[in-house]
C-alpha positions as CSV (number, residue, x, y, z in Angstrom):
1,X,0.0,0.0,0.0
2,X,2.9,2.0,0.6
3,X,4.3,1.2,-2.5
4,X,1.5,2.3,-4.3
5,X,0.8,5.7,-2.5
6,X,4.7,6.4,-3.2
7,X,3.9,5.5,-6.9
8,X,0.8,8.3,-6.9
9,X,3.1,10.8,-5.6
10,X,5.8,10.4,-8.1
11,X,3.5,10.3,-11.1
12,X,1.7,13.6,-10.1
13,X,5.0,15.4,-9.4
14,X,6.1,14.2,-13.2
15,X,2.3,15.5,-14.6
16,X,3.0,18.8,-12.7
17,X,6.6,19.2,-14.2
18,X,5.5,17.9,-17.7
19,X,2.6,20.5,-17.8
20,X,5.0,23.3,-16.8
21,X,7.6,21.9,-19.5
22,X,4.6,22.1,-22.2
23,X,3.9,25.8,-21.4
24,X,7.0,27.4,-21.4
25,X,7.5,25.8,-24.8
26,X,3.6,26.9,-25.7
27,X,4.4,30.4,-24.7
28,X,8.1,30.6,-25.9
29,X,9.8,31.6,-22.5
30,X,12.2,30.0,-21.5
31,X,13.2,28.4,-18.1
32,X,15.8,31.5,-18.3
33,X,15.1,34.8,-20.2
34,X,12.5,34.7,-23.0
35,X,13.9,32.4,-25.4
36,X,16.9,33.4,-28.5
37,X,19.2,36.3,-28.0
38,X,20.7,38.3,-30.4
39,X,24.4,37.9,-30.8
40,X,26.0,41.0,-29.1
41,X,27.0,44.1,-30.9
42,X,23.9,43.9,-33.6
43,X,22.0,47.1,-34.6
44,X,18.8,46.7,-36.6
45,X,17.6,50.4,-37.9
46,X,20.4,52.2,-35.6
47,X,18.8,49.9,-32.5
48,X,21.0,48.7,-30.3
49,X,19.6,45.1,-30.1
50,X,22.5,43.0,-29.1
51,X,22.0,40.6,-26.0
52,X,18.2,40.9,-26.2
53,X,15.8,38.3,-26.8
54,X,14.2,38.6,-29.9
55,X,10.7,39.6,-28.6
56,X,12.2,41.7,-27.2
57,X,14.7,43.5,-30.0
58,X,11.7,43.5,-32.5
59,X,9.8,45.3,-30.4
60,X,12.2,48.0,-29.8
61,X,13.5,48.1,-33.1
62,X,9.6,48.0,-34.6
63,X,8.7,51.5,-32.1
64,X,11.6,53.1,-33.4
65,X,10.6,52.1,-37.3
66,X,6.6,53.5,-36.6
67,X,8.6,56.4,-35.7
68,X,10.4,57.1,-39.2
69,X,7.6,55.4,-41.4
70,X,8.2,57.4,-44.1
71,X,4.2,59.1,-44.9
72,X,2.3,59.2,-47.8
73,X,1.1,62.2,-49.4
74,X,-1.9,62.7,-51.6
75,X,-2.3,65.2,-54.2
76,X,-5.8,66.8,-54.8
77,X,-7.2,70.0,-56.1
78,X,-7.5,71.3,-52.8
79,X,-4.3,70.6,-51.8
80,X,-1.6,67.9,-50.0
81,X,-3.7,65.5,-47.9
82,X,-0.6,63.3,-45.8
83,X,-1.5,60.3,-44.3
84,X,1.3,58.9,-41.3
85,X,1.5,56.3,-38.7
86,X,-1.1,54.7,-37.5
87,X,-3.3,55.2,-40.7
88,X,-0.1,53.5,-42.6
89,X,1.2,50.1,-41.1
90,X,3.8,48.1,-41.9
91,X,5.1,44.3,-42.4
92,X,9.1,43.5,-41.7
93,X,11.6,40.4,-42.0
94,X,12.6,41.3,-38.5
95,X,12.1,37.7,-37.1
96,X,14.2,36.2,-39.9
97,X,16.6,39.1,-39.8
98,X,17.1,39.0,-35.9
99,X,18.1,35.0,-36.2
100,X,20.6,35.4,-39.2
101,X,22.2,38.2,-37.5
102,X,25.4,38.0,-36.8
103,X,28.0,39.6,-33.9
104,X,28.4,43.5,-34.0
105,X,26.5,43.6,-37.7
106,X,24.9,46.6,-38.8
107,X,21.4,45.8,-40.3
108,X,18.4,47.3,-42.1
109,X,15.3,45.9,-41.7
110,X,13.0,45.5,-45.3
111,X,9.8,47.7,-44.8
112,X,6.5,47.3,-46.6
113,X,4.2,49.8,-45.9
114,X,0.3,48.8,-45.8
115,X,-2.8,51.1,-45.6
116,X,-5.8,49.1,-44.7
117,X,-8.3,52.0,-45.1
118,X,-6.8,52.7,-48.5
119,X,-10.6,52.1,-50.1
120,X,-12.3,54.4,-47.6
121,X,-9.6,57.5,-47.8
122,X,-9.6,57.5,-51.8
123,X,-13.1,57.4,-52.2
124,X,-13.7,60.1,-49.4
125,X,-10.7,62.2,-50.9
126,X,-12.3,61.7,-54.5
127,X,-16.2,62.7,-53.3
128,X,-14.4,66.0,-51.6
129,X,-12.6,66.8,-54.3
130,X,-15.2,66.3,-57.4
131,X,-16.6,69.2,-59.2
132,X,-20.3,69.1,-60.3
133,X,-20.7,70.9,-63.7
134,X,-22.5,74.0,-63.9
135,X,-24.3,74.8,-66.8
136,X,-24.7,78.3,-68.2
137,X,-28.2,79.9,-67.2
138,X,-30.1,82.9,-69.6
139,X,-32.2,85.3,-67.1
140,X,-34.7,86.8,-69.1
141,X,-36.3,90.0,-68.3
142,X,-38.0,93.4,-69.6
143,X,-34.4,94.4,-69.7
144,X,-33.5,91.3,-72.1
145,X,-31.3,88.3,-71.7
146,X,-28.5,88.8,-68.8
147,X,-26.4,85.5,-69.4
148,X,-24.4,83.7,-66.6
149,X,-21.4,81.3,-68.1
150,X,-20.9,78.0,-67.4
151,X,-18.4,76.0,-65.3
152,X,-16.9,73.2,-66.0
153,X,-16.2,70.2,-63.3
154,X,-14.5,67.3,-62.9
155,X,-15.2,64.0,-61.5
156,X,-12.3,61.5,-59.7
157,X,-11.5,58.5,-61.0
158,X,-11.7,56.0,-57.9
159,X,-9.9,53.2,-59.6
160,X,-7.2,54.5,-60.8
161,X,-6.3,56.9,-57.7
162,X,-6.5,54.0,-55.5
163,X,-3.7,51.7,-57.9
164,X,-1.9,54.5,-57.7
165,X,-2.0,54.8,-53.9
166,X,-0.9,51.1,-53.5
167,X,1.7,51.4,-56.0
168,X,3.4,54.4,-54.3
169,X,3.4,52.2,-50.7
170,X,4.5,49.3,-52.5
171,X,7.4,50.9,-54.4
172,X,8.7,52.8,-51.0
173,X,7.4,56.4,-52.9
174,X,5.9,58.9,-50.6
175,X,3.9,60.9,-53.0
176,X,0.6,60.1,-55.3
177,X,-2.5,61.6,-56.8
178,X,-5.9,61.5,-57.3
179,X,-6.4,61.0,-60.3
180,X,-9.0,63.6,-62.1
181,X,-11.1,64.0,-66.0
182,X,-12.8,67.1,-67.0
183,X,-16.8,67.1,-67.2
184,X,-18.1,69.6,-69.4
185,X,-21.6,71.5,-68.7
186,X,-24.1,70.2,-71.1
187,X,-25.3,73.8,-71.5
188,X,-22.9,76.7,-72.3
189,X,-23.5,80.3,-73.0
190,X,-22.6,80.1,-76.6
191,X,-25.4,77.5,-76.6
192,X,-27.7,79.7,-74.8
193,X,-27.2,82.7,-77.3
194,X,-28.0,80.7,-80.5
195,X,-30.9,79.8,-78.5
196,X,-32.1,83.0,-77.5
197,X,-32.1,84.9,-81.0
198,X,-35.0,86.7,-82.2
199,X,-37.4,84.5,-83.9
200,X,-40.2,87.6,-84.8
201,X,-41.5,90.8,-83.7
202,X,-44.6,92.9,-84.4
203,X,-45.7,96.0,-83.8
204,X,-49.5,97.5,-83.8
205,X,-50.7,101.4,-83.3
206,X,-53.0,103.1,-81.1
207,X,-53.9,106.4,-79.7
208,X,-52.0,107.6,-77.2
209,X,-54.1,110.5,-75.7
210,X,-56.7,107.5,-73.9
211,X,-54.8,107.4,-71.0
212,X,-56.8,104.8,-69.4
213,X,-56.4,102.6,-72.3
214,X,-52.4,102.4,-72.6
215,X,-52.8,102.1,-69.1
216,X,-54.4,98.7,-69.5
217,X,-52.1,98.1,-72.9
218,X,-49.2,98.7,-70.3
219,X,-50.1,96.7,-67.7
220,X,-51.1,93.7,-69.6
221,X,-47.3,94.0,-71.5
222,X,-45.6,93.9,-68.2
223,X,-47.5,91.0,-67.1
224,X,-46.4,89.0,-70.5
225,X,-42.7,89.9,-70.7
226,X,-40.3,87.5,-69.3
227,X,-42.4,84.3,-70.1
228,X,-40.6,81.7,-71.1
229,X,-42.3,78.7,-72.8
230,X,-40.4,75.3,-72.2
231,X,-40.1,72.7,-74.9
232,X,-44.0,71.7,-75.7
233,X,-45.2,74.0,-73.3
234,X,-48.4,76.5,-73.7
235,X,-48.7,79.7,-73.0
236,X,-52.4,81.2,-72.0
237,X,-52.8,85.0,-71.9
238,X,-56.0,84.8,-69.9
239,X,-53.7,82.3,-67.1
240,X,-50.5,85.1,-67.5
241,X,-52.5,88.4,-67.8
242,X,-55.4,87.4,-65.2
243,X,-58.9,88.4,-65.2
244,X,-59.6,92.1,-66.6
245,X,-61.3,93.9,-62.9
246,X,-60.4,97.0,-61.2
247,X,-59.3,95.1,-58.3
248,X,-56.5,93.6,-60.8
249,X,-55.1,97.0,-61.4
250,X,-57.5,97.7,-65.2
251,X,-59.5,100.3,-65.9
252,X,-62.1,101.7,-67.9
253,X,-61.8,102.2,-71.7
254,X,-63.7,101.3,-74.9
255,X,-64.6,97.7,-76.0
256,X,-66.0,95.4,-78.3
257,X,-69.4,94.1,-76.5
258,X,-72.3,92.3,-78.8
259,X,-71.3,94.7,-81.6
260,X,-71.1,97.8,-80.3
261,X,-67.9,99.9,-78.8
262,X,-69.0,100.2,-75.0
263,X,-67.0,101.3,-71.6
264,X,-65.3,98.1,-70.0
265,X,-63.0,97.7,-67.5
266,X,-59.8,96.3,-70.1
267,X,-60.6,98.0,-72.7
268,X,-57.1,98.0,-74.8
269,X,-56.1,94.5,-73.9
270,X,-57.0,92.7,-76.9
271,X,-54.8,94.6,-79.2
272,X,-52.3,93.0,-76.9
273,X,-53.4,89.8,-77.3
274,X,-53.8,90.7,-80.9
275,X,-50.0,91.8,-81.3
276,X,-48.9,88.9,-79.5
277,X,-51.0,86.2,-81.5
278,X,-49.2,87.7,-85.2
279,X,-45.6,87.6,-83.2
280,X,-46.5,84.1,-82.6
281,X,-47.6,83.1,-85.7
282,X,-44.6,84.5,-87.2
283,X,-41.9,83.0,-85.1
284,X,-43.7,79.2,-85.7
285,X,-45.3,78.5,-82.5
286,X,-48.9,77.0,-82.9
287,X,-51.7,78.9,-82.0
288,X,-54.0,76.5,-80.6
289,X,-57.1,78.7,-79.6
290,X,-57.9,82.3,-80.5
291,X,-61.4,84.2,-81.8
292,X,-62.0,87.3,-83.6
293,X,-64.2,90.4,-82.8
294,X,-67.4,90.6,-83.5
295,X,-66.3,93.4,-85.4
296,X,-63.4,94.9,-87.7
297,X,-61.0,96.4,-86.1
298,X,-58.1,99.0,-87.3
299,X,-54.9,98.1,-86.3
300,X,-54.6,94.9,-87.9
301,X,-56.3,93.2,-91.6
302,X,-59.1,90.8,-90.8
303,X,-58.7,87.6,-89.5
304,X,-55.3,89.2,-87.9
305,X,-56.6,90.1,-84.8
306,X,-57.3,88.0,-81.3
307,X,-60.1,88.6,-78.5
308,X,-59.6,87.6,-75.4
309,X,-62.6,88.1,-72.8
310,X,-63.6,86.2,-69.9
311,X,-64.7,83.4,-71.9
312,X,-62.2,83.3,-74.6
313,X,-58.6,82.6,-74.4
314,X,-55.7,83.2,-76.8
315,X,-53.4,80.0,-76.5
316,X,-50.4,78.8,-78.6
317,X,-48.0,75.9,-78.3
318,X,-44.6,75.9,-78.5
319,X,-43.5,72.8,-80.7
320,X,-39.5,73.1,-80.1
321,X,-37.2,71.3,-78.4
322,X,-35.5,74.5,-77.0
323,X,-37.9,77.0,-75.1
324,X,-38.9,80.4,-76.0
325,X,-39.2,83.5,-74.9
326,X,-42.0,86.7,-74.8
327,X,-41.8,90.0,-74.7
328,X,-43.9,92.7,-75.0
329,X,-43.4,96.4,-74.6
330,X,-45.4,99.8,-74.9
331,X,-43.5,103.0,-76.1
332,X,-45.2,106.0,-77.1
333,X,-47.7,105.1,-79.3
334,X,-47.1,101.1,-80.7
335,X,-46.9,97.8,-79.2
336,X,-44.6,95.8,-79.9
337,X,-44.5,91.5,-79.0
338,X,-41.1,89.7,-79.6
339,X,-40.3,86.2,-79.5
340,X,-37.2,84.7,-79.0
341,X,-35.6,81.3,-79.5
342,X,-33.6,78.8,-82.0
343,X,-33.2,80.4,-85.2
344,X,-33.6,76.9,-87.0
345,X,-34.0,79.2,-90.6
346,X,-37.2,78.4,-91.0
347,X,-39.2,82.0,-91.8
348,X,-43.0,82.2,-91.5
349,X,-45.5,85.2,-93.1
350,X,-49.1,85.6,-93.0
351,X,-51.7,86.6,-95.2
352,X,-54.9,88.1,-94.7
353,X,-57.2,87.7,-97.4
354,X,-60.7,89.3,-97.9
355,X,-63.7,86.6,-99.2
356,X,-66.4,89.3,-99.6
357,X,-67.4,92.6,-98.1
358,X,-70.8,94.1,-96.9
359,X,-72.3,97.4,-97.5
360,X,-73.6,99.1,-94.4
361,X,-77.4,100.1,-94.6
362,X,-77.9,104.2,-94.9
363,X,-77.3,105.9,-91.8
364,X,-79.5,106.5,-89.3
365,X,-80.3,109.5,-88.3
366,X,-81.7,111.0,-85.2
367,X,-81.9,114.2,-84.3
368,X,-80.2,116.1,-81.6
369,X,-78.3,119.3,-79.7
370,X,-76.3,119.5,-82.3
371,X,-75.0,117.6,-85.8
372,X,-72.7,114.9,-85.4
373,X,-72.0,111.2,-86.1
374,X,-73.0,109.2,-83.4
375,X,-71.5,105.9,-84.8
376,X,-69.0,105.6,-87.9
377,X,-70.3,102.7,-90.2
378,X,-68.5,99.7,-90.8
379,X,-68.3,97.1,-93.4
380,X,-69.1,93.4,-92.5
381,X,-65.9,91.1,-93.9
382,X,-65.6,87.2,-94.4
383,X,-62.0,86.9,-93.7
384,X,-59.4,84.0,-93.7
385,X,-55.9,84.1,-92.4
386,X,-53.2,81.4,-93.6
387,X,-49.5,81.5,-92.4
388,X,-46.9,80.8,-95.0
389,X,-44.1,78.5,-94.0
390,X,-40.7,78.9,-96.0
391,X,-37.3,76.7,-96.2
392,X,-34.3,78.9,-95.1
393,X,-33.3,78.8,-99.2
394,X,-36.9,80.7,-99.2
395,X,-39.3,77.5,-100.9
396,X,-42.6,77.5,-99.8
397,X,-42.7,74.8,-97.3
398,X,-46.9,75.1,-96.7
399,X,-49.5,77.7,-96.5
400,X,-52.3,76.5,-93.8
401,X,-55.5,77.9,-93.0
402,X,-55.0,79.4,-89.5
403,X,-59.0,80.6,-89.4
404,X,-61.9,81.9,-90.8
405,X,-63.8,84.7,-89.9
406,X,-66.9,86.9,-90.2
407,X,-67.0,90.4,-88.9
408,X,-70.7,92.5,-88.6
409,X,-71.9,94.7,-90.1
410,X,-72.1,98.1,-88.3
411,X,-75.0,100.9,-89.3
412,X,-73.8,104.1,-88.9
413,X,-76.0,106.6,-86.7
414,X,-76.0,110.6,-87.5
415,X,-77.3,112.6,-85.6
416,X,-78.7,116.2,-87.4
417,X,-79.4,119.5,-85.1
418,X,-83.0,119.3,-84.2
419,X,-85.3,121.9,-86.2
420,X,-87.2,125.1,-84.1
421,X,-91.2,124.2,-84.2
422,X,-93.9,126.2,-85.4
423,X,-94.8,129.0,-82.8
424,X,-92.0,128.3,-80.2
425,X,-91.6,131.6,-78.6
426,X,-88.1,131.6,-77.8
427,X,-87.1,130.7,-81.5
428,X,-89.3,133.6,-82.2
429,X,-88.0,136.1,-79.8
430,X,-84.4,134.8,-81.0
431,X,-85.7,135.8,-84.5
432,X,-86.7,139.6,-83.7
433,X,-83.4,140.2,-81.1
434,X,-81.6,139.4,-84.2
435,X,-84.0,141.5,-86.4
436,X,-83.4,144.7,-83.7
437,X,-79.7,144.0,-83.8
């Protein structure tokens, strides 16, 4: 029993000592010091590392290496970024150098640098650095066209700025680049002016002593200028002018109402709308809804002219790929509408042609204070208007019907100074003052 105890004994000292032999050879430290020394007299890097264990010497010589990492600087547009320890890292051959070293040797340890957020930096670096484009701009006013100029911008390219990054590490370099391509604004003002020429203009007449009437001519202009059509857009005079009231800054001037020339608050805005619907015809756009006046009027042939009221609208389309432009202005006594756009050559006229013509009946005549003509007579008209469409060699592309029209009739009223009656006694006491006299 002895025997056996004294057997336990010696097999659990030998486990304890065998377990102890396993981990210092698991962990690498020896039963005295930590394992290898370096042979005495051996600098890695300008380390003194001769005597120490390798952990050791690495160690040291590895602190004094993430010391002198040599950086890496980035080039951009907006100047030097520099990235430096501990954004770089760095693999050795210290392990293998440190064993074949021998006594009092000078050695150099071979460096690779490594940058494990290379991916993140460049793309970051790239997204600060890119330009967006800007393209040049045409502000359109009553003053005209006030251009701004483009920019151009630039956009990084990601792939290659990164190869070039690694390459620079990997080759011991301590510069690279990003690496940069011009993008070019899709619009520039050169662009913008050969879209912005004047594609027609027109000008109509009126009296410039009814003050209340270029008032409303004025106001109406003002409201138009500066509209710009986009491509396949329409414009609506009624939608850009807004409704004809006192309260929207018209007054009170003559107008065309169930055939007879009355007082209206507006009067003067349809030979706006007339001026601007020949400007439009001229410069190509489509006129998709206009009416004529119940009557004739002067400043423009038959089947020229365009009423807008309440209930009817002058609308046109633009059918360009470019937009366009309005304008209208008031200066002493004409209107004038201009369009402008993208002079594709293309020229445009319209003609007015006369079917047939009306007589007026007789005048009427009334009597009165005093002779004078009440209401001048007018003609009735059958009208038609076509717009002629011409190559830029000057063919004649088309001639379309744009409308027909039938003005009224309008009887003209006299009136005559109303006679004396038999016995009045003041036209007789008149008669013998003048007889004394």
């Amino acid at each position: 029993m002895k025997n056996f105890r004294k057997a336990i004994t010696l097999l659990a000292t030998g486990s304890f000592f065998l377990c102890c032999a396993f981990f210092v050879g698991f962990t690498g430290l020896p039963a005295a010091g930590r394992g290898r020394r370096v042979k005495s007299g051996v600098t890695v890097n300008g380390v003194s590392v001769g005597g120490l264990d390798c952990v050791t010497a690495e160690t040291l010589v590895r602190e004094e290496i993430a010391k002198t990492l040599p950086p890496l600087m980035v080039q951009t547009p907006k100047g030097e970024v520099t990235f430096r320890y501990p954004q770089l890292s760095f693999t050795d051959d210290l392990p293998v150098l440190l064993k074949r070293a021998k006594r009092n040797e000078a050695l150099q340890a071979r460096i690779t640098r490594q940058w494990a957020g290379a991916e993140a930096e460049i793309e970051r670096l790239c997204a600060e650095n890119a330009v967006t484009p800007q393209n040049a701009d045409a502000v359109f006013s009553a003053n005209g066209f006030r251009y701004l100029k483009e920019r151009a911008g630039r956009s990084c390219d990601y792939e290659k700025s990164l190869a070039l990054a690694l390459r620079a590490l990997k080759e011991g370099r301590t510069h690279t680049r990003l690496v940069f391509r011009e993008e070019a604004p899709e619009i520039t003002e050169e662009t913008l002016r050969r879209q912005t020429q004047l594609l027609a203009a027109y000008t109509t007449y009126f009296d410039a002593s009814k003050i209340d009437r270029v008032h409303n001519l004025r106001l109406a202009s003002q409201r138009i200028t500066g509209t710009v059509i986009p491509p396949h857009g329409t414009f609506s005079f009624n939608g850009v002018v807004g409704k004809r009231t006192k309260e929207n800054g018209f007054r009170e001037a003559a107008v065309i109402f169930d055939g007879e020339f009355v007082q209206g608050v507006g009067g003067g805005v349809c030979q706006v709308s007339t001026t601007l619907f020949n400007a439009a015809l001229l410069s190509g756009l489509n006129v998709a809804e206009s009416r004529a006046h119940s009557l004739s009027v002067s400043y423009v042939k038959p089947s020229l002219d365009a009423m807008v009221s309440e209930y009817s609208d002058l609308k046109f389309e633009n059918p360009f790929a470019t937009s366009v432009y309005l304008s209208v202005t008031v200066s002493g006594n004409a209107v004038k509408a201009c369009v402008y756009g993208l002079d594709t050559g293309v020229k445009y006229r319209t003609e007015s042609v006369v079917l047939s013509r009306i007589a007026p009946p007789p005048e009427k005549i009334v009597e009165g204070e005093e002779d004078a003509l009440l209401r001048a007579e007018k003609h009735g008209v059958r009208s038609e208007c076509y717009r002629l469409t011409y190559s830029p060699s000057g063919e004649l592309l088309a001639r379309e019907l744009v409308r027909r029209d039938a003005y009224a009739v309008v009887q003209g009223i006299r009136q005559v100074k109303k006679k004396a009656e038999e016995g009045d006694d003041s036209q007789k006491i008149e008669e013998n003052f003048q007889n004394q006299e």
